[in-house]
VOPAGU-2260 file (C-alpha; in pm, 1 decimal, decimal comma):
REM VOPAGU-2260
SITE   aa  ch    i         X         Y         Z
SITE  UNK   A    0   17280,0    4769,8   12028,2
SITE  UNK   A    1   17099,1    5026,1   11819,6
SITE  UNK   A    2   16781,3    5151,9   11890,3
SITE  UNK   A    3   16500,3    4972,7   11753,0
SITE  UNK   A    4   16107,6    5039,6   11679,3
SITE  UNK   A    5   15847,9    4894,1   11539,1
SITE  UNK   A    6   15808,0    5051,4   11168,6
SITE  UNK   A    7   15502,1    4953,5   11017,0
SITE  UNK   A    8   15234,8    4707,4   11039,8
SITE  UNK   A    9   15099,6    4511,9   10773,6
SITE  UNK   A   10   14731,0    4468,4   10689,9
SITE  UNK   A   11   14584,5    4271,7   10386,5
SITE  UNK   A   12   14263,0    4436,7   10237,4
SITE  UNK   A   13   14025,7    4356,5    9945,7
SITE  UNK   A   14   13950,3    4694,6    9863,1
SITE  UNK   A   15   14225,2    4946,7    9916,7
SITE  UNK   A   16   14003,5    5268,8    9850,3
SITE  UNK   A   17   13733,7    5224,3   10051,6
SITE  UNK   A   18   14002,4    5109,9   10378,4
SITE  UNK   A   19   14192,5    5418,7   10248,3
SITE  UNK   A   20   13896,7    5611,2   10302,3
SITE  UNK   A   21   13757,6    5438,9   10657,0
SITE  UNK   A   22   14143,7    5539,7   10818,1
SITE  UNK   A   23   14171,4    5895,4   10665,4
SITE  UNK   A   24   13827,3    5985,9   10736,2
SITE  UNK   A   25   13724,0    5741,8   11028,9
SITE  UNK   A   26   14041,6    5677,7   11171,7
SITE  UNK   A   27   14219,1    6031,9   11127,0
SITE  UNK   A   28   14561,1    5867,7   10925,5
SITE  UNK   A   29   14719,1    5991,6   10641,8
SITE  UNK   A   30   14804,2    5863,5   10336,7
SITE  UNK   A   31   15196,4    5903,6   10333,6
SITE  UNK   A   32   15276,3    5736,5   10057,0
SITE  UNK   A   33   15063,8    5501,4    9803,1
SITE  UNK   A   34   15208,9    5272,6    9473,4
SITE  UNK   A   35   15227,1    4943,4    9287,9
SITE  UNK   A   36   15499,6    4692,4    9431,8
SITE  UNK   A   37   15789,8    4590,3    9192,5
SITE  UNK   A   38   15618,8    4291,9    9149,7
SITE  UNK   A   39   15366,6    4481,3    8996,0
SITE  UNK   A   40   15067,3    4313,4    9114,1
SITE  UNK   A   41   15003,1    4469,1    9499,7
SITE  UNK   A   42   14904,1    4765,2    9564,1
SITE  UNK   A   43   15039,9    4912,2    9879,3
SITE  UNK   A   44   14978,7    5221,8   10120,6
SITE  UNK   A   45   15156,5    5350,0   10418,9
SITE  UNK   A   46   14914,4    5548,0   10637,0
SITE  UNK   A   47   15029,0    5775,5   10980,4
SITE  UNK   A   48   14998,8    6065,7   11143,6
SITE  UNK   A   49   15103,8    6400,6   11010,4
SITE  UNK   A   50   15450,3    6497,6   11109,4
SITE  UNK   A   51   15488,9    6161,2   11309,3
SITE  UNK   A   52   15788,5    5931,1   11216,6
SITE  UNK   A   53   15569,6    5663,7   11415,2
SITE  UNK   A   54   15463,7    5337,8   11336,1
SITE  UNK   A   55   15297,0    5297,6   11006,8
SITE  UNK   A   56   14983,1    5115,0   10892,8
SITE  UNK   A   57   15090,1    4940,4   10583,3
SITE  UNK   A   58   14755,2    4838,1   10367,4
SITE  UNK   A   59   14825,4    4530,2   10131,9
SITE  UNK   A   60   14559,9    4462,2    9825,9
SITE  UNK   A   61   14625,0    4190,4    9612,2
SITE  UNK   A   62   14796,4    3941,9    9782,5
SITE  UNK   A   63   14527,0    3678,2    9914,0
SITE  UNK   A   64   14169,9    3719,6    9778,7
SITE  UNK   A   65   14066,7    3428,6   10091,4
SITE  UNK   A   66   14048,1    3643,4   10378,4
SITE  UNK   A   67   13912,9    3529,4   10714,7
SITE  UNK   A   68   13646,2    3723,0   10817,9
SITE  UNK   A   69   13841,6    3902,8   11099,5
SITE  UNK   A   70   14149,1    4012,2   10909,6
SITE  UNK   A   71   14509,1    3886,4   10914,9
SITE  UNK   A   72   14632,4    4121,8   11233,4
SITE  UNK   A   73   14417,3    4088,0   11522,3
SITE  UNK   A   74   14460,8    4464,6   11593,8
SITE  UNK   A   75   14638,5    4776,2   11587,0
SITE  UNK   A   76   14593,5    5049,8   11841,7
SITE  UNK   A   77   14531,1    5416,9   11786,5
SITE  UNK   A   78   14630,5    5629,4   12089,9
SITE  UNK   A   79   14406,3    5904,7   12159,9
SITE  UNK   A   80   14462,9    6199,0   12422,9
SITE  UNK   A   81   14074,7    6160,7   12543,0
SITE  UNK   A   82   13898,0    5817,7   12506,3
SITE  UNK   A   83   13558,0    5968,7   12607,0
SITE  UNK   A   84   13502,9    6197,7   12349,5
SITE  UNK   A   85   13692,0    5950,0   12088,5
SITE  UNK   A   86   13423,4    5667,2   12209,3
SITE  UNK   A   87   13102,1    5993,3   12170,2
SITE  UNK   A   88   13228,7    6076,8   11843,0
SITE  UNK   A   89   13246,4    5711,6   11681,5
SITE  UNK   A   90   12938,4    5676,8   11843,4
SITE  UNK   A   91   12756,8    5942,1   11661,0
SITE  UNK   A   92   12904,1    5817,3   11356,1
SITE  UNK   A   93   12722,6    5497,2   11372,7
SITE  UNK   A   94   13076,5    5315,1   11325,7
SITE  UNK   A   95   13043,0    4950,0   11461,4
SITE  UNK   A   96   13193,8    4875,7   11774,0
SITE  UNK   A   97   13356,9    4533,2   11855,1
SITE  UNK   A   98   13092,8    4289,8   12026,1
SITE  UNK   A   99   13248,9    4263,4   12420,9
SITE  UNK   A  100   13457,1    4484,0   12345,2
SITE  UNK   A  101   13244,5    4811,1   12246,3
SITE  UNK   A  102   13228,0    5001,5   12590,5
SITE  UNK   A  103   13577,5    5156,9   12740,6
SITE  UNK   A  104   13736,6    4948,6   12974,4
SITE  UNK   A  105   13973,4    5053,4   13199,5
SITE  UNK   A  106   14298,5    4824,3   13277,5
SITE  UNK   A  107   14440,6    4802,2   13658,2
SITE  UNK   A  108   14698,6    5026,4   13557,6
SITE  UNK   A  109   14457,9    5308,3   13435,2
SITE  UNK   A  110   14471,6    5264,2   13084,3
SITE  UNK   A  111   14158,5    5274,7   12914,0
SITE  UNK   A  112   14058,0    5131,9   12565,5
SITE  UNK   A  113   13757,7    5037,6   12335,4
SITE  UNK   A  114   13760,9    4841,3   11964,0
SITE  UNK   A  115   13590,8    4910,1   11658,5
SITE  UNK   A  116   13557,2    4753,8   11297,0
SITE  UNK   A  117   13783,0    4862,8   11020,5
SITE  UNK   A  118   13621,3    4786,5   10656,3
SITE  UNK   A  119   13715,7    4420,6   10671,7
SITE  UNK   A  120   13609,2    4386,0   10997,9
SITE  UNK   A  121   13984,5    4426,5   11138,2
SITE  UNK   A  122   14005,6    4534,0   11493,3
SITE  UNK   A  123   14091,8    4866,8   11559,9
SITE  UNK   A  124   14196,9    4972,9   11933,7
SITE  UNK   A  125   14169,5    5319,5   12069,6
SITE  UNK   A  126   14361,3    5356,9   12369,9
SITE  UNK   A  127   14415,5    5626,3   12596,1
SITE  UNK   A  128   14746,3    5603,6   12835,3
């Protein structure tokens, strides 16, 4: 069997600026590539990490104005080399953390996480290994 890997995943925004703006400058993604569909109506954007051939985050406007008010994907993780200073930084941003979820927890097996809001109130996971 061939190896396999999760490639991208798929979240649908209202406003594709301003969540283009929250994972570049929030976040620390990159905009790797950015254009109309063929169907011409959505606009899409893959966002990673420089250099990485990792999983993308692929933002979707256009395609269902009727959101719920937490998002279509329940969350995507962001690993980060030190949650501490990750959790300090956000912090002193004044970024809003998830209710329950907005101190670092550490799992049995030592990994640690906390979750903020993304622009349309999508979770968004940074976890440390």
């Amino acid at each position: 069997m061939a190896k396999k890997r999760i490639d991208h995943v798929g979240v649908i925004v209202k406003d594709l600026d301003t969540t283009i703006r929250f994972y570049t400058e929030i976040v620390g993604l990159q905009v790797k590539a950015r254009f109309t569909h063929t169907n011409g109506v959505l606009q899409l954007a893959f966002l990673g990490f420089e250099g990485s051939d990792e999983t993308e985050i692929e933002l979707i406007q256009g395609y269902n104005d009727q959101l719920p008010a937490e998002g279509k994907v329940h969350h995507f993780a962001v690993n980060v080399p030190d949650i501490e200073a990750e959790y300090e930084r956000l912090k002193k941003l004044n970024i809003p953390f998830v209710e329950g979820h907005d101190q670092i927890t550490t799992l049995p097996n030592g990994h640690k996480y906390f979750f903020i809001y993304g622009p349309e109130n999508e979770w968004i996971e940074f976890f440390q290994r």
